[in-house]
VOKOLTI-582951 format. One record per residue (C-alpha): z, y, x. Coordinates in steps of 0.5 Angstrom, whole numbers, padded with zeros to 4 digits, always signed. Layout:
<nodes>
ZYX ...
</nodes>
This chain:
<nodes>
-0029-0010-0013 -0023-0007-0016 -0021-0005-0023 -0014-0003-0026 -0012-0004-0033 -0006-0001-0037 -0003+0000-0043 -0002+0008-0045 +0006+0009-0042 +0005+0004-0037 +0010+0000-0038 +0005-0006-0037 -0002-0007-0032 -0006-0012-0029 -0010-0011-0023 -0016-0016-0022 -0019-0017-0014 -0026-0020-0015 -0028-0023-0008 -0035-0028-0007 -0032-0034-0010 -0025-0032-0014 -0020-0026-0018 -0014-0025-0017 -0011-0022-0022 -0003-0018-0021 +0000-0016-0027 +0007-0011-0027 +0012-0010-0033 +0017-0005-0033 +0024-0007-0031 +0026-0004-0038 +0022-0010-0041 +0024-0015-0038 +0029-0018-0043 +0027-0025-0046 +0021-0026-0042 +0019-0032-0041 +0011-0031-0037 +0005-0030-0037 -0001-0033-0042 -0008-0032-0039 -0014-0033-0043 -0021-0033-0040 -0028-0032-0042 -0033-0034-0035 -0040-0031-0037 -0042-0034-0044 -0037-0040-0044 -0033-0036-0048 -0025-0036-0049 -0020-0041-0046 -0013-0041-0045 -0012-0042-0037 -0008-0049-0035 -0001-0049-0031 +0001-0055-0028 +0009-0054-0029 +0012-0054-0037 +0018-0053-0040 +0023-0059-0039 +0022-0064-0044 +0015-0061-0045 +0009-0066-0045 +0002-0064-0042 -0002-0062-0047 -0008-0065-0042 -0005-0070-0039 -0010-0074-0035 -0010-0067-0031 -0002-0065-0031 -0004-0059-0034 -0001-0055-0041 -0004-0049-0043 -0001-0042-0041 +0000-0040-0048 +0004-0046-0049 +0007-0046-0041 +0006-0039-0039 +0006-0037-0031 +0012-0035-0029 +0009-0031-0022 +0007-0023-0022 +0000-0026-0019 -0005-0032-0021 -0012-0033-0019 -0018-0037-0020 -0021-0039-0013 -0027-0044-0017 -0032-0037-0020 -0039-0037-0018 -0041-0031-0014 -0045-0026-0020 -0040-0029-0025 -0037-0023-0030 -0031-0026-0032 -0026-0023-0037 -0018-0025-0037 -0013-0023-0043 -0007-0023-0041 -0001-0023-0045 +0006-0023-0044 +0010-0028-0046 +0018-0029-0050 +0023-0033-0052 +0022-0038-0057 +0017-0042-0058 +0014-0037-0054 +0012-0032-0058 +0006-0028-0055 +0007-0020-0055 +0002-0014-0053 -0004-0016-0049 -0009-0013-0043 -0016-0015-0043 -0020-0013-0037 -0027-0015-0033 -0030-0017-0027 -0035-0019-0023 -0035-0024-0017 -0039-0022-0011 -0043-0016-0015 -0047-0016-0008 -0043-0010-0007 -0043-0006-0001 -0051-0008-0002 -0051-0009+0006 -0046-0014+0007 -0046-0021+0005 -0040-0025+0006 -0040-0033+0004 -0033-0038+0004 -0034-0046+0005 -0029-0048+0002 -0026-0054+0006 -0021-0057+0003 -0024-0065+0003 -0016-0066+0002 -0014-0062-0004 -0013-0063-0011 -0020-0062-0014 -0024-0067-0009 -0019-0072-0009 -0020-0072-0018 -0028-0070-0017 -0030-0075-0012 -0025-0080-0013 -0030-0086-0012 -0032-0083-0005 -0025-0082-0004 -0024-0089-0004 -0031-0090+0001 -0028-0086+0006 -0022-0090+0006 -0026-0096+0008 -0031-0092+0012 -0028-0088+0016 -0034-0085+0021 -0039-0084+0015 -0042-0077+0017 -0042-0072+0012 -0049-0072+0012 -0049-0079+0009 -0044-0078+0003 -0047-0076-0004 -0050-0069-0005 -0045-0066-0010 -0039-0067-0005 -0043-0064+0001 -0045-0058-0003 -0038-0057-0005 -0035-0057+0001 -0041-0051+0005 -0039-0047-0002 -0046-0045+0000 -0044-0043+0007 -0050-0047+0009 -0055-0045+0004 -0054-0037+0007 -0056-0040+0013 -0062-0044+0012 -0064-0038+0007 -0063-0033+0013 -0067-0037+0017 -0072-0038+0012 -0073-0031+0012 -0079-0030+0017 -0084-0034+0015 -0089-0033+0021 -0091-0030+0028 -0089-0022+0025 -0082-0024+0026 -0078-0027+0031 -0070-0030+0031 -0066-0030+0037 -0060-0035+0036 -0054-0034+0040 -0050-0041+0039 -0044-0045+0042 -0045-0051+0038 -0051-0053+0036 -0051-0060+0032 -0053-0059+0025 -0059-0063+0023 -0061-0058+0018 -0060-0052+0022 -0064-0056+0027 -0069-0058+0023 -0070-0051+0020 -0071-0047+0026 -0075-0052+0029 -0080-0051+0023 -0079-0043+0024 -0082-0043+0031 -0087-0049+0028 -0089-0043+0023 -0090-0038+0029 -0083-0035+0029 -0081-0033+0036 -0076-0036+0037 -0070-0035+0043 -0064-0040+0042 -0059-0039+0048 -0053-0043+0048 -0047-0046+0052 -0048-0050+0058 -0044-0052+0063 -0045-0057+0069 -0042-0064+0066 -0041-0062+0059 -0041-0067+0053 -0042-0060+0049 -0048-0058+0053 -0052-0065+0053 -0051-0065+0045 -0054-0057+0045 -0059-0059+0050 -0062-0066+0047 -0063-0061+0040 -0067-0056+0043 -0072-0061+0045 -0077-0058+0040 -0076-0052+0042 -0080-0050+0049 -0076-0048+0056 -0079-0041+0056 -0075-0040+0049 -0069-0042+0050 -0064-0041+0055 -0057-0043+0057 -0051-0039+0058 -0048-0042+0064 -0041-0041+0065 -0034-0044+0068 -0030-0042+0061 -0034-0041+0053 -0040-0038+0051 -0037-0038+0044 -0042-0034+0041 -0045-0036+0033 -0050-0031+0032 -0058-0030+0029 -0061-0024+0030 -0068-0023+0025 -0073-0018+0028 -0079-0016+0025 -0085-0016+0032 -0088-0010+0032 -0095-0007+0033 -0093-0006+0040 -0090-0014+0040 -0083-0010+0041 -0078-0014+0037 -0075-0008+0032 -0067-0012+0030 -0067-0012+0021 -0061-0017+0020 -0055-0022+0023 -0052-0026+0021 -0045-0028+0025 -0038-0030+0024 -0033-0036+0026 -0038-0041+0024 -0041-0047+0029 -0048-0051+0027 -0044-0057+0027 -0042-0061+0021 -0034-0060+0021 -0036-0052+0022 -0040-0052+0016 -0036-0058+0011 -0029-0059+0014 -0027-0053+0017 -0025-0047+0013 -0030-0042+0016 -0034-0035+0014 -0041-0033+0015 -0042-0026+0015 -0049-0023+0014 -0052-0016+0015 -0058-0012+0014 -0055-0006+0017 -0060-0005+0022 -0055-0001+0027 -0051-0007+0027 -0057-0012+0028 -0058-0007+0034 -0052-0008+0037 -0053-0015+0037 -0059-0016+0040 -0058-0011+0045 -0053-0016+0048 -0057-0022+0047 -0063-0018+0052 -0057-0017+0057 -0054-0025+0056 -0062-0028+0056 -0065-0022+0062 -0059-0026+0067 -0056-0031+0063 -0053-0035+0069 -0048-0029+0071 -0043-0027+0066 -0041-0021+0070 -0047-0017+0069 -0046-0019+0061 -0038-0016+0064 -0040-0010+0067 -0045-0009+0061 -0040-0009+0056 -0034-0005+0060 -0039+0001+0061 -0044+0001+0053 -0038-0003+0050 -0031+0001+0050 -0027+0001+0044 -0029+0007+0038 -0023+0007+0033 -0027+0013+0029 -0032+0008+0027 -0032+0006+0020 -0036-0001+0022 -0035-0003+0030 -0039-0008+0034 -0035-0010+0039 -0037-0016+0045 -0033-0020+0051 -0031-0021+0056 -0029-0015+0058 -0024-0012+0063 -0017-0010+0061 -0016-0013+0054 -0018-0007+0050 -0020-0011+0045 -0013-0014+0044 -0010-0008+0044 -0014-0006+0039 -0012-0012+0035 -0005-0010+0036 -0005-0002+0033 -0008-0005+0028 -0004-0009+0025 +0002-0005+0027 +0000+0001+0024 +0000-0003+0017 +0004-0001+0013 +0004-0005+0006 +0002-0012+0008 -0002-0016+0013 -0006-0022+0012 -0009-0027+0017 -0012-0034+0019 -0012-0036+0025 -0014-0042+0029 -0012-0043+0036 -0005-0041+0040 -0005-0033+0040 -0002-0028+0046 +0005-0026+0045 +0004-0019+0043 -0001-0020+0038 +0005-0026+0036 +0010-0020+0036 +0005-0015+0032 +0004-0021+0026 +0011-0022+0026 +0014-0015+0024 +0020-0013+0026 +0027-0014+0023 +0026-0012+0016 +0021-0008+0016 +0018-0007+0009 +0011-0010+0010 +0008-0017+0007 +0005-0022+0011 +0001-0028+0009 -0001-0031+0014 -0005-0038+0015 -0005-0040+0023 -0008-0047+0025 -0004-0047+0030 +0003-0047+0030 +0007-0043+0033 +0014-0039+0033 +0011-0035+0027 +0010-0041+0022 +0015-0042+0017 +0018-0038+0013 +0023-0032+0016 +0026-0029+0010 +0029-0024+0015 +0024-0021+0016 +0020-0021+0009 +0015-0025+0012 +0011-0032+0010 +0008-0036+0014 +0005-0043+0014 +0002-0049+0018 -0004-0053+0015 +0000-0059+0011 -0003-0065+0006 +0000-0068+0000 +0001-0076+0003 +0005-0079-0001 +0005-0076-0009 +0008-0070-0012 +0009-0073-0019 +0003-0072-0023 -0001-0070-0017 -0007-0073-0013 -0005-0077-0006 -0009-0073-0001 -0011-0075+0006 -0016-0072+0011 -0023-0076+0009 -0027-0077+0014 -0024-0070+0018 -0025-0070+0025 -0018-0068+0029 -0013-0063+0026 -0017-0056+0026 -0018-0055+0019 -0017-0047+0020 -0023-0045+0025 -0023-0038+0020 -0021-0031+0025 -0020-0026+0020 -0015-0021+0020 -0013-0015+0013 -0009-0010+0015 -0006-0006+0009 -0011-0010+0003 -0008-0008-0003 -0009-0001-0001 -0016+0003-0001 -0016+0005+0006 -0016-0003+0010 -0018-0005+0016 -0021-0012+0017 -0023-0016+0023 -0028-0021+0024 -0032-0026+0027 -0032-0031+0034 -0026-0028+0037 -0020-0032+0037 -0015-0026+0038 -0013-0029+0045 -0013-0028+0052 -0019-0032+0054 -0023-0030+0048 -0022-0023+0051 -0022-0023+0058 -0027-0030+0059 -0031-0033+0053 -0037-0029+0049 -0035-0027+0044 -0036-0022+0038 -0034-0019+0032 -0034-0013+0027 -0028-0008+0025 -0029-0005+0018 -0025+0000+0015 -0024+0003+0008 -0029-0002+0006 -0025-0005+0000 -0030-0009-0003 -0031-0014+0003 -0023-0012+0004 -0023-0016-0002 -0028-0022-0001 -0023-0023+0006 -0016-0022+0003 -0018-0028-0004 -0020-0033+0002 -0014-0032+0006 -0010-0032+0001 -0013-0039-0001 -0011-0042+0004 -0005-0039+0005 -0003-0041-0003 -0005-0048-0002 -0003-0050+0005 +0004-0046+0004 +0005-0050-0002 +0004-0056+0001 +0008-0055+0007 +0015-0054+0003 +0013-0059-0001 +0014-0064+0005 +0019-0060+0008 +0024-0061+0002 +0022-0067+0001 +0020-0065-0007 +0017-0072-0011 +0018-0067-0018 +0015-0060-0018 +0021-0055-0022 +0021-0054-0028 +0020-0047-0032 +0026-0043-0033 +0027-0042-0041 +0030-0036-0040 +0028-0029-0035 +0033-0032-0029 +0025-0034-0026 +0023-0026-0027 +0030-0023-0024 +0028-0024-0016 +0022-0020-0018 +0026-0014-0020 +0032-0014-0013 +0032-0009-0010 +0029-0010-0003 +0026-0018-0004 +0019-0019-0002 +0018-0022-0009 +0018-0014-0011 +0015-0011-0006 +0009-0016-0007 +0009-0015-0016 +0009-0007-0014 +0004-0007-0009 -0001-0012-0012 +0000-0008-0018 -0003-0002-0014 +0004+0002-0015 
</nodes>
């Protein structure tokens, strides 16, 4: 959801994205007003709360907190001092309102204002639900909620997620996995069936919640990576016991079934199952799938994309010890269709049609690119991310996985980050550490939105790790989606989310920083906002909507 906000000559706007948990807010001021800015001041009134001045961490030098056991200082007092602010905590059908007030010298002085609305999740496009984990155990806001867990995970550091207290668990999944469950919980008895394509199936309450659906005569089909001698497929197979062998089968296969789907059918007169939702994305039923790492659960009622899905689960269940059928079958019903507002695409498949796809999309984004990424990535989409020299569009980009693009390259007007901790303090902030995280893999979301801050983007979405073996030997799915700003934007605030946490963090470690930089007291901070050809106002221009 989007809306634009500004004052009659247009010398200043703000322009609110509202994605399932969070707004981002970009705010424009023309060049001629520029003189003796100092910021912007924020207030905001979430639901019925009523109107708070939002917090900023850094202040004037000299100046003391005004809330000092959070190292914050109210933003009239300590304006912001960037074209973009956003609020990642909002509670999905939440309207909040934000006024936003230029800042000036002295004191500051507080000058004309914009107030603007806007819901969080507004259940638009009705068809598409989209919900976010939230992850990040090693963060500010865990770290200062659940300080006395903190201290327990030091000491027991294999405690299962599923152990800790309620409060830290629920926010982590963000609900991620009570969409799940309440997906599940949707068929009630022997009228509906759920069939469940799934690489790692772990989970206790997922396992638990299928189990009672087929225990309520749900028919249930779960079929799921096998491999001979594979750790992954005893632990699989040791949670289907309850399942009976007539409704599960597994995928045998040399490389991953990597597929993380449920279709919801309803049972016909005719006994014929008749496809009403699915449910996908990058999420595996596992505890660092649902809590630790960032991932995203796309649900849709869009009968036809359900259709799809179950479609290729029929070819993978009728032979599911040959993945050359399902190859053949995805090369010839399969092809890859650019026309489509909304594209189901599957793998494996011959040639890397899928790749290439990938790649045309970005390449033909002219604004900005933004991109979480997981695992190592094939030279040209590497190429397609990265841009050419100087080249005129935005990149924000979170990748896992570091590569030749992680980093910063100022050259080419991009930004890049690799996942990074706080391990020893910035002053005033909060020791992070990975609490109980197992390996490294933080980033597990695979989602790309080419051109976001314009009304015609295209989004990429789901299993698919934007690789070689994703394409041409793994099972994998994904939606393409174009013009869809709405989901557009429930994308682009989540990849933007990790990307300002972790960039943040990944500079702070790279220069060393124990104090953050204080704010300018005069409107040198604004001046690179201004400079013809700097990132810095490409992103204030196109943000803003210009």
């Amino acid at each position: 959801m989007r809306k634009l906000k500004k004052n009659a000559d247009d010398t200043f706007r703000v322009k609110a994205y509202a994605g399932t948990n969070g707004v981002l807010l970009a705010m424009d001021l023309d060049e001629a007003r520029k003189s003796n800015f100092l910021g912007f001041a924020i207030e905001q009134n979430e639901g019925a709360k009523g109107w708070r001045w939002l917090l900023n961490s850094l202040t004037f030098p000299g100046q003391a907190h005004t809330i000092p056991q959070w190292g914050a200082t109210h933003s009239n007092a300590a304006p912001f001092q960037k074209f973009r602010w956003a609020d990642y905590s909002i509670a999905p059908g939440t309207t909040c309102k934000y006024r936003v007030h230029l800042a000036y010298a002295d004191q500051p002085t507080l000058g004309e204002s914009l107030e603007i609305d806007v819901c969080a999740d507004d259940g638009q496009p009705k068809d598409h639900r989209v919900c976010f984990n939230r992850a990040v155990a090693a963060s500010q806001s865990f770290g200062r909620q659940f300080s006395d867990l903190d201290e327990r995970l030091q000491e027991e550091r294999g405690l299962p997620v599923e152990d800790w207290p309620s409060r830290p668990r629920k926010w982590l999944e963000n609900g991620l996995l009570g969409a799940i469950l309440r997906f599940i919980g949707r068929t009630k008895n022997a009228k509906w069936a759920l069939d469940i394509a799934i690489y790692e199936y772990e989970l206790k309450s997922i396992v638990d919640a299928v189990n009672e659906a087929h225990k309520l005569g749900v028919d249930v089909r779960v079929i799921y990576h096998a491999k001979a001698g594979d750790e992954q497929t005893a632990i699989n197979a040791a949670n289907l016991k309850k399942i009976p062998p007539a409704r599960k089968r597994g995928r045998v296969t040399s490389k991953i079934f990597h597929d993380k789907f449920i279709v919801l059918s309803r049972i016909d007169a005719a006994g014929r199952r008749v496809p009403e939702a699915v449910l996908c994305g990058s999420t595996n039923f596992t505890e660092n799938g649902v809590y630790r790492q960032a991932n995203v659960v796309h649900e849709t009622d869009d009968k036809a994309v359900a259709a799809h899905y179950l479609e290729l689960f029929e070819v993978i269940w009728a032979d599911p010890e040959n993945v050359a059928t399902t190859r053949k079958w995805i090369n010839a019903n399969n092809p890859i269709d650019r026309t489509q507002d909304l594209f189901v695409g599957f793998s494996p498949r011959t040639g890397k049609a899928d790749l290439a796809e990938f790649v045309r999309i970005i390449k033909a984004a002219d604004k900005d690119v933004l991109f979480a990424t997981a695992f190592k990535l094939p030279e040209d989409i590497l190429d397609a991310l990265l841009g050419s020299a100087n080249d005129p569009v935005l990149r924000y980009g979170i990748q896992n996985t570091a590569s030749r693009i992680t980093g910063f390259h100022a050259d080419r007007t991009a930004e890049f980050t690799a996942p990074a901790l706080l391990s020893s303090g910035l002053e005033g902030w909060v020791k992070e550490g990975l609490r109980g995280q197992r390996g490294n893999l933080l980033i597990h979301t695979k989602a790309v939105v080419a051109n976001f801050t314009t009304d015609d983007p295209v989004i990429i979405s789901g299993s698919h790790n934007l690789s070689v073996p994703a394409s041409n030997g793994n099972d994998e799915n994904y939606l393409i989606i174009r013009g869809n700003t709405d989901l557009a934007d429930r994308y682009g605030l989540e990849i933007l989310r990790f990307y300002e946490h972790y960039r943040f963090r990944y500079y702070a470690k790279l220069l060393k920083l124990k104090k953050a930089k204080p704010l300018a007291t005069d409107d040198s901070w604004a001046d690179a906002y201004y400079t013809q050809g700097h990132i810095k106002k490409s992103a204030r221009l196109r943000f803003a909507g210009r």
